[in-house]
Each structure stands twice: as structure tokens, then as C-alpha cells.
C-alpha positions as CSV (number, residue, x, y, z in Angstrom):
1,X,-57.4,22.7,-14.2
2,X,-55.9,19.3,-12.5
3,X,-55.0,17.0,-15.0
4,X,-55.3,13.1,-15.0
5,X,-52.6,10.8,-16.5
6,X,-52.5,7.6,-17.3
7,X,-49.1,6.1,-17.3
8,X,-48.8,3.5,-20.7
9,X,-46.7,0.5,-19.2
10,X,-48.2,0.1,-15.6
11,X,-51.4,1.6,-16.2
12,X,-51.0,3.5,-12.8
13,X,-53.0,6.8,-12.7
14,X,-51.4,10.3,-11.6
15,X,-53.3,13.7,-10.2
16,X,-51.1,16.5,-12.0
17,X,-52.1,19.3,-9.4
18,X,-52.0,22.3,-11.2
19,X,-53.9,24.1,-9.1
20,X,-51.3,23.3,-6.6
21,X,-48.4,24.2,-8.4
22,X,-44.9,24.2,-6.4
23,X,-41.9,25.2,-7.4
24,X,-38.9,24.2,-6.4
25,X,-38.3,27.1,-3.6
26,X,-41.8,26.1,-2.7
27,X,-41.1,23.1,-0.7
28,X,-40.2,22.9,2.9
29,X,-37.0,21.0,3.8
30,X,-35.9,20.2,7.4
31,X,-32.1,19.8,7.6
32,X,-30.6,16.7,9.2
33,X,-28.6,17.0,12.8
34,X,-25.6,14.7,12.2
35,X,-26.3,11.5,14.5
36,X,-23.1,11.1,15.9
37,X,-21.7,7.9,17.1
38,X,-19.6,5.3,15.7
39,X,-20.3,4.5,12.3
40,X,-20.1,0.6,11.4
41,X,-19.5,1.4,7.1
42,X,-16.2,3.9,8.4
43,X,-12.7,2.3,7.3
44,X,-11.6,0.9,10.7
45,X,-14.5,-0.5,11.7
46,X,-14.6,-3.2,8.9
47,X,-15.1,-5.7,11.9
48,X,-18.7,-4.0,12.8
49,X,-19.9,-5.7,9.5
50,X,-20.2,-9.1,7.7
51,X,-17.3,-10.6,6.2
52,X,-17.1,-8.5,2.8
53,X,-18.4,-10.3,-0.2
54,X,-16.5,-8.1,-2.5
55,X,-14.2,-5.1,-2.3
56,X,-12.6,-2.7,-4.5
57,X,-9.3,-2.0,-3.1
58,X,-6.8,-0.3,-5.5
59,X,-3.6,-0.5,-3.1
60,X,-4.2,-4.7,-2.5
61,X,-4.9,-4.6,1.1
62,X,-6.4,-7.3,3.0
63,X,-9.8,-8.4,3.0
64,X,-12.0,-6.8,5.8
65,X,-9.0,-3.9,6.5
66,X,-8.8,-0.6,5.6
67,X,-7.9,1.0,2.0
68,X,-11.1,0.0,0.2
69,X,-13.1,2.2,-2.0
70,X,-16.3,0.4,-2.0
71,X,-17.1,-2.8,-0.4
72,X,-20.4,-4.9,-0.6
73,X,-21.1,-7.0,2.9
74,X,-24.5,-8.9,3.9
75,X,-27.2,-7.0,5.8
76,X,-26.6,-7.5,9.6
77,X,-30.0,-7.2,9.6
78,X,-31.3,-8.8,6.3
79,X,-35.1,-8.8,5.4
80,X,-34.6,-12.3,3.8
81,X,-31.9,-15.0,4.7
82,X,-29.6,-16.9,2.0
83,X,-30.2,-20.3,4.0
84,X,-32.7,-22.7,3.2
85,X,-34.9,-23.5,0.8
86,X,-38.7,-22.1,-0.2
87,X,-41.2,-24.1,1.7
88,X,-43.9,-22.6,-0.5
89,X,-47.0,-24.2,1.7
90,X,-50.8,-23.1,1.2
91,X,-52.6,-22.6,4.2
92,X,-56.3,-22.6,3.0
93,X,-57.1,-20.2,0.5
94,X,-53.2,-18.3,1.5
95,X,-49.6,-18.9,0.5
96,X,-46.4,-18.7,1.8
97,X,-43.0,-19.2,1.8
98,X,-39.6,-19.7,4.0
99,X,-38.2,-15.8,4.0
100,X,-35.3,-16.9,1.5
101,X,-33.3,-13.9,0.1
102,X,-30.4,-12.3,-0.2
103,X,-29.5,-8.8,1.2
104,X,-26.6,-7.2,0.4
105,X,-25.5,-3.7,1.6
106,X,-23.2,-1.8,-1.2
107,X,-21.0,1.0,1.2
108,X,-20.3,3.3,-1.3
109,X,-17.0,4.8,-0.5
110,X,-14.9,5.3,2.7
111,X,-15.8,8.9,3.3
112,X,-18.5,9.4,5.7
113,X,-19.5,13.1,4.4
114,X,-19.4,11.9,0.6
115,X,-22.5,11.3,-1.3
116,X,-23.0,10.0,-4.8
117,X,-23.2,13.8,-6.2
118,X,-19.7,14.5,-4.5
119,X,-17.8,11.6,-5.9
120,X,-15.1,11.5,-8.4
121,X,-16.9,9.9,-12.2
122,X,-15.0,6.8,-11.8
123,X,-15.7,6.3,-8.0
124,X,-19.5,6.5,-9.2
125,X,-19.0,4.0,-11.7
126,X,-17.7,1.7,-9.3
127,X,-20.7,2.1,-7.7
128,X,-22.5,1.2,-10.6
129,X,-20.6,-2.0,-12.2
130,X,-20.9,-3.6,-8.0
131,X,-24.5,-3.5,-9.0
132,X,-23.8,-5.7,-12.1
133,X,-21.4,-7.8,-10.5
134,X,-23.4,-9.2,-7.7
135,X,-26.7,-9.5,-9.7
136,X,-24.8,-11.7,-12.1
137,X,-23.4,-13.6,-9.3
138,X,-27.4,-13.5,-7.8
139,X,-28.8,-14.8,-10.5
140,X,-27.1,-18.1,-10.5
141,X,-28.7,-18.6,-7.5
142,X,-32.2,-20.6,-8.9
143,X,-34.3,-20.0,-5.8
144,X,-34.4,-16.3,-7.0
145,X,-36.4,-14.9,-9.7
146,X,-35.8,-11.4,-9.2
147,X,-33.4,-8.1,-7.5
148,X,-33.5,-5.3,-6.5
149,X,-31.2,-2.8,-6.2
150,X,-32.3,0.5,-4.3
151,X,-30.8,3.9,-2.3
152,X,-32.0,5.6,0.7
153,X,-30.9,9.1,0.9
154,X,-31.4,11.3,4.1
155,X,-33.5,10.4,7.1
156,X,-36.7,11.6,5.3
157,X,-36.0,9.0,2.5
158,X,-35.6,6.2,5.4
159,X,-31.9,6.0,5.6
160,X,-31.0,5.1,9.2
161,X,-27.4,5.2,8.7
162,X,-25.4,8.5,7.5
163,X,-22.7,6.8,5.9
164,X,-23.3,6.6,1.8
165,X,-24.3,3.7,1.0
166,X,-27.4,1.3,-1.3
167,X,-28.4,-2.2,-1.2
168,X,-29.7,-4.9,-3.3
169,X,-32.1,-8.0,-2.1
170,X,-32.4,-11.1,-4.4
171,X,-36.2,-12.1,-4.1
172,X,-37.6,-15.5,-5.1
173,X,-41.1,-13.6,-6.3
174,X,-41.3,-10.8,-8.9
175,X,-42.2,-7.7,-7.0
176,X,-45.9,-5.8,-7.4
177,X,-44.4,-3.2,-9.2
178,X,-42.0,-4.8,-11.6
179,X,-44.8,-7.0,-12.4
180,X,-47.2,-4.1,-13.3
181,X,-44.3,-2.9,-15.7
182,X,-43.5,-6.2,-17.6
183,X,-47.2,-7.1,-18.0
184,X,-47.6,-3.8,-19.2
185,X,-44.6,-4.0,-21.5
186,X,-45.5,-7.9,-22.9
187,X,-49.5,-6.7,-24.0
188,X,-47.9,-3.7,-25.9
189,X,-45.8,-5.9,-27.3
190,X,-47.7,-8.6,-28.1
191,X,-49.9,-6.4,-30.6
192,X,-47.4,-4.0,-31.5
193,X,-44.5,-5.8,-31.5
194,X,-42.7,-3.2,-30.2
195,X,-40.9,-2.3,-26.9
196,X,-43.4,0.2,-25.1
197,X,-40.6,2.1,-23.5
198,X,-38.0,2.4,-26.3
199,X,-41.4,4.1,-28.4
200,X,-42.3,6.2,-24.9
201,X,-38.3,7.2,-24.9
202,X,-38.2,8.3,-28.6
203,X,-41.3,10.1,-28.5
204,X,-40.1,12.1,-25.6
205,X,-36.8,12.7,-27.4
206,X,-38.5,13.9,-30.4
207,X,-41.1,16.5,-27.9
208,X,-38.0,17.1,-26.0
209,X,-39.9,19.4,-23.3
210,X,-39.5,16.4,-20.7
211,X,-35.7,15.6,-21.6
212,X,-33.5,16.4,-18.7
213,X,-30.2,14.7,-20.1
214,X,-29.5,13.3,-23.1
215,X,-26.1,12.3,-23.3
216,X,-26.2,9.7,-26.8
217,X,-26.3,6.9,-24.9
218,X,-28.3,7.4,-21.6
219,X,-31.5,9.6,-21.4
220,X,-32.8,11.4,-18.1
221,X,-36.5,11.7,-18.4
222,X,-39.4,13.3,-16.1
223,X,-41.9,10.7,-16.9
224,X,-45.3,12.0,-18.2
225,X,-47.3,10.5,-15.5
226,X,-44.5,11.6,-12.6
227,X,-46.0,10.1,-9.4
228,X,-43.7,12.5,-7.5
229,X,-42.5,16.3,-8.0
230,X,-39.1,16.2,-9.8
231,X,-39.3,12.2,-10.2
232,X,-36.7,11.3,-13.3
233,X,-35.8,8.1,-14.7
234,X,-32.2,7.2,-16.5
235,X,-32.6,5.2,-19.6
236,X,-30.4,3.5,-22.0
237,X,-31.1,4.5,-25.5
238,X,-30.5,1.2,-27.2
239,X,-33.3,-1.5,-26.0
240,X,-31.5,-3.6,-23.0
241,X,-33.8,-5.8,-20.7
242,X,-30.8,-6.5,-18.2
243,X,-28.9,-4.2,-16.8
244,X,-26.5,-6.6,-15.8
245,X,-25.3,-6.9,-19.6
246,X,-23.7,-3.5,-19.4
247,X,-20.3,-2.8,-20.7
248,X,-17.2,-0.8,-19.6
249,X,-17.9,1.6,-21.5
250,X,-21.8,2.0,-21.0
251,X,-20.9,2.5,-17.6
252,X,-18.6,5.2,-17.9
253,X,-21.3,6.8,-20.0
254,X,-24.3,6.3,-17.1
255,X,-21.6,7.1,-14.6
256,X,-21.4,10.6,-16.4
257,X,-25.1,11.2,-16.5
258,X,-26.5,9.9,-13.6
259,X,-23.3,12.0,-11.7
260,X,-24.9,15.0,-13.6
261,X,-28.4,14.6,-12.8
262,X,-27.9,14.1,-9.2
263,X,-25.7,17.2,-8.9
264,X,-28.7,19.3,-10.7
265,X,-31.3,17.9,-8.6
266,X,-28.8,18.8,-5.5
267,X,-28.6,22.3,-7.2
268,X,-32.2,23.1,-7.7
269,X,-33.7,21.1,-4.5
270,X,-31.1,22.3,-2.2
271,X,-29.0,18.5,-2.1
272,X,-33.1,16.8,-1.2
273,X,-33.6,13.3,0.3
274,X,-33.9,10.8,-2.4
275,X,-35.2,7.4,-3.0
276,X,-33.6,5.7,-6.1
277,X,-34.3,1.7,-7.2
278,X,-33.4,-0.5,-10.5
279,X,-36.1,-1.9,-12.7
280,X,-34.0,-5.1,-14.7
281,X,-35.9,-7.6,-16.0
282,X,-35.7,-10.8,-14.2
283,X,-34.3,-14.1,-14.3
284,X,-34.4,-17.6,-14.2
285,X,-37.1,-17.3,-16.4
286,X,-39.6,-16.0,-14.7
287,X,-40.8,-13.8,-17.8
288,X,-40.3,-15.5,-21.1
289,X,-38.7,-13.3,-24.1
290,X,-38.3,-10.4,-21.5
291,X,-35.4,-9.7,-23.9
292,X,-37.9,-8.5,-26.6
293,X,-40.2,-6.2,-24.8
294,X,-38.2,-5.0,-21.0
295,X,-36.3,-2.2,-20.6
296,X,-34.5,-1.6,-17.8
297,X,-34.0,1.7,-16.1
298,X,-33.4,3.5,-12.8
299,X,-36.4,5.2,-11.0
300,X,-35.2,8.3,-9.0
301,X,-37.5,10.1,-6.6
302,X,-36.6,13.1,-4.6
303,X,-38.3,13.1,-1.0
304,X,-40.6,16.6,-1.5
305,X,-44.0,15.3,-0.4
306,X,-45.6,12.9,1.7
307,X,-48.1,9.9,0.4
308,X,-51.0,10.4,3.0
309,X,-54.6,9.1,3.2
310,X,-56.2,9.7,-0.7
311,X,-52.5,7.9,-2.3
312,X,-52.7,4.7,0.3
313,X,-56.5,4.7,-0.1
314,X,-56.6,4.9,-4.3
315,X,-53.4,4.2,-5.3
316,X,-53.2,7.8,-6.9
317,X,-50.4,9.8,-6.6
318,X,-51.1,14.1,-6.7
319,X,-47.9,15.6,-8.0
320,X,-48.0,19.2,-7.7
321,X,-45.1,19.8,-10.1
322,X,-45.7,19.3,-13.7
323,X,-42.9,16.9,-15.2
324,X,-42.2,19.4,-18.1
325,X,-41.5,22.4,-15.7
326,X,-39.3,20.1,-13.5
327,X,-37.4,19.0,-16.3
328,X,-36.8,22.6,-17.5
329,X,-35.9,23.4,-14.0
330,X,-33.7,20.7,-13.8
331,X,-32.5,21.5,-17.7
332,X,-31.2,24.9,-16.8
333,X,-29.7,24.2,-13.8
């Protein structure tokens, strides 16, 4: 029998398709012909790109040169602009805005072939703290109220360069579906006064039958309303509304997790397509007391299914995978 779930913080509704249960062998994968061509994110072509913003370079080369390891450069095509300011106009009964923003492209590491699974620990954790440092830079920035720092994996995921890489876009709204989650978060707290996720996390810690990863101080969860087959969220244990605010160490330890989890899911998918994006409460306060009730975490979805007709029409997702039989997939991998 198909079950229904409800998840607690964005009220969002799920199909569990039991009737159409896959597992992972189940699902059809196309592979990827390599596209060829010169890439613009390969050392020696640091002139294809933007001025850097920021590099990591462990030998002290020269800005916008060779011998980086990571290196974070505007979008040459950015969704939003930094110039400007809002403009917020109404036009009758609509409003808009000037497309202010920021969008940032984070190129991972020099090597074309790598991927996030395949890199050393501490290369991933470089990865990792770039995210902090530009949203703390960001968020100085009071036109913005929000970021947004997101991966596309593989062509199927809507990657339309090869070369590993994420990026981040500073937004001066609060997004759809952050604001489902912190509206969610503030009514829970406001008559529990509780956090909704840290109770969600130790509940599941407690069943342990979604726990993926628990490694003391980050948790991989397959959420009990998985929108997606094999969808897992990282979590801190201790309550943390910005993820900006983590330490050297904290990120060695989410380095270490996330590093495992992606290597399972490349294990037990056959190295999938993936979405992944970063729910951090936002700033200039946009949300008051976000500090008591948000949680921030990473949202990780491998690309298994497609959202057709009945998930754009209802805003239903059908998962044919069961989140506890992912996570013991993914478990025992």
C-alpha cells in the first residue's frame, strides 16, 4: 500500500510508492560522452574566467596563474548582477525589482576528471570552508537577505560544464523553499519552544533505521518524507542556524562525512548525477531569532527520477524508494 507523508517543518506532502518499489539496480542510468573542448575552470586557462575573488594556492603563485587548488570567480554568466541597487517598484497589483545579486562560481580543484567523491579529505574541506568564507563576506553586503550555495553534478543534474565545480548566489529575497522551512521551524517553536529539526534529528537517532552516518558531530539522514529516491541530508548535531559559524575543526569533521556519503552513494548508484544545495538561515535580519529555532543543513539529491506532470501539477513528489531501505542500502555499503 502507497503511503502518504507529511514532512513536519515545510509541510510538503510525499507519495511513498511502494507499489513501485526500485532498488538501486533498478534504475536506468545513461552514461555521459565526455564533451571535449577547451575547458575555461582547467589551470591555464585562468584568463577564460573573471578575475578570481579568492584562491587557495599552497605554493604562493600569482593571482589568476596556475598552482591553485580551488578558486572562486564571478559567473560569466550570472543570474543576478552585483551593480546597482533594488528598484523594488509595484506595477498594479505586481512587484519587482532590479536583478541585484551576486553569483559566484566555486571551481573545485584543478583536475578536470576529479569529483568531490575522488578528492583528498582536506581538498574537500577546502571546498567546504570557501562556502563560509564568501557568505561571510556576502552577508555584509545589506542589499541581500539570503545565499545559496548549490552543486550540479552530471548533465542529467544540469551541469553544463564537466569540470568540478558549485556555486553560490547572494539573493536580496528569501527563496520559496527556505521560507517554507523557517516558517515551519518558528510555529514549532513558538509553542514548543523547541528547534523542530534538532527533535526530528534525535528522534531519528534514537529509531536509527534512517541513520546513514553518524559520525558524533555530523549526521547523514534519509529524511522521512524523501521527495526523491536515496535523497540524504548532512546535519550538525549541536543546534547551529548559520553555517557560516563553523569551525576548523567542524569542518574537518563534515569534510569526513560528507566525503563518506558521497563515496557510498557513488558505490551503490553507480557514481549518479546529483543535485546538492545549503539551507543557512539568513541574514540581515530578515528572520528574527533565526538563531533559536533554524538549523542549517545540506540537501543532497541523487538524479534517479524525473518530476513530470502529477509533481509540477500538485506539488507531490512519488518516491519509489522507501528512505529506510535507502539508508540501509547506503548503511552497508
Amino acid at each position: 500500500m502507497p503511503e502518504l507523508r507529511k514532512d513536519p517543518v515545510s509541510g510538503r506532502w510525499v507519495i511513498i510508492s511502494t507499489e513501485r518499489r526500485k532498488r538501486p539496480m533498478d534504475f536506468i542510468r545513461t552514461r555521459e560522452a565526455p564533451k571535449g573542448g577547451t575547458c575555461p575552470f582547467c589551470p591555464g586557462n585562468e584568463s577564460l574566467t573573471p578575475p578570481e575573488i579568492i584562491a587557495y594556492r599552497p605554493h604562493g603563485s600569482k593571482p589568476n596563474t596556475p598552482g591553485w587548488t580551488l578558486r572562486v570567480v564571478p559567473n560569466r554568466f550570472p543570474a543576478l548582477r552585483v551593480e546597482g541597487d533594488l528598484g523594488r517598484a509595484g506595477v498594479g497589483m505586481y512587484d519587482k525589482m532590479n536583478g541585484v545579486g551576486a553569483h559566484e562560481v566555486v571551481i573545485e580543484t584543478p583536475g578536470h576528471q576529479d569529483s568531490l567523491s575522488t578528492l583528498p579529505e582536506e581538498r574537500l574541506k577546502d571546498v567546504l570552508w570557501s562556502f563560509k568564507e564568501r557568505s561571510n563576506d556576502l552577508k555584509k553586503d545589506k542589499r541581500f537577505r539570503s545565499i545559496l550555495i548549490f552543486k550540479n553534478h552530471g548533465e542529467a543534474a544540469g551541469a553544463s560544464l564537466e569540470h568540478p565545480h558549485s556555486q553560490l548566489i547572494a539573493l536580496p529575497i528569501i527563496p520559496r523553499e527556505l521560507s517554507l522551512e523557517l516558517d515551519g521551524a518558528q510555529f514549532f517553536h513558538k509553542y514548543r519552544e523547541r528547534c523542530i529539526f534538532c527533535d526530528g534529528l534525535q528522534q531519528d537517532i534514537e529509531q536509527e533505521d534512517r541513520i546513514i552516518i553518524n559520525s558524533g558531530d555530523f549526521v547523514a539522514i534519509a529524511p522521512f518524507a524523501s521527495r526523491f529516491p536515496f535523497e540524504a541530508w548532512i546535519m550538525p548535531r549541536e543546534h547551529a542556524a548559520f553555517y557560516e559559524d563553523i569551525t576548523p575543526s567542524l569542518a574537518d569533521s563534515l569534510a569526513g562525512l560528507f566525503h563518506e556519503l558521497l563515496r557510498k552513494m557513488d558505490k551503490v548508484l553507480d557514481k549518479p548525477s546529483y543535485n546538492f544545495y545549503l539551507h543557512t538561515a539568513p541574514f540581515n535580519g530578515s528572520y528574527p531569532r533565526t538563531n533559536e529555532y533554524f538549523h542549517w543543513h545540506f540537501e543532497i539529491m541523487p538524479i534517479l527520477t524525473q518530476v513530470a506532470g502529477f509533481e509540477k501539477g500538485t506539488g507531490f513528489y512519488i518516491n519509489p524508494t522507501p528512505p529506510e531501505e535507502a539508508a540501509q542500502f547506503l548503511r552497508d555499503a
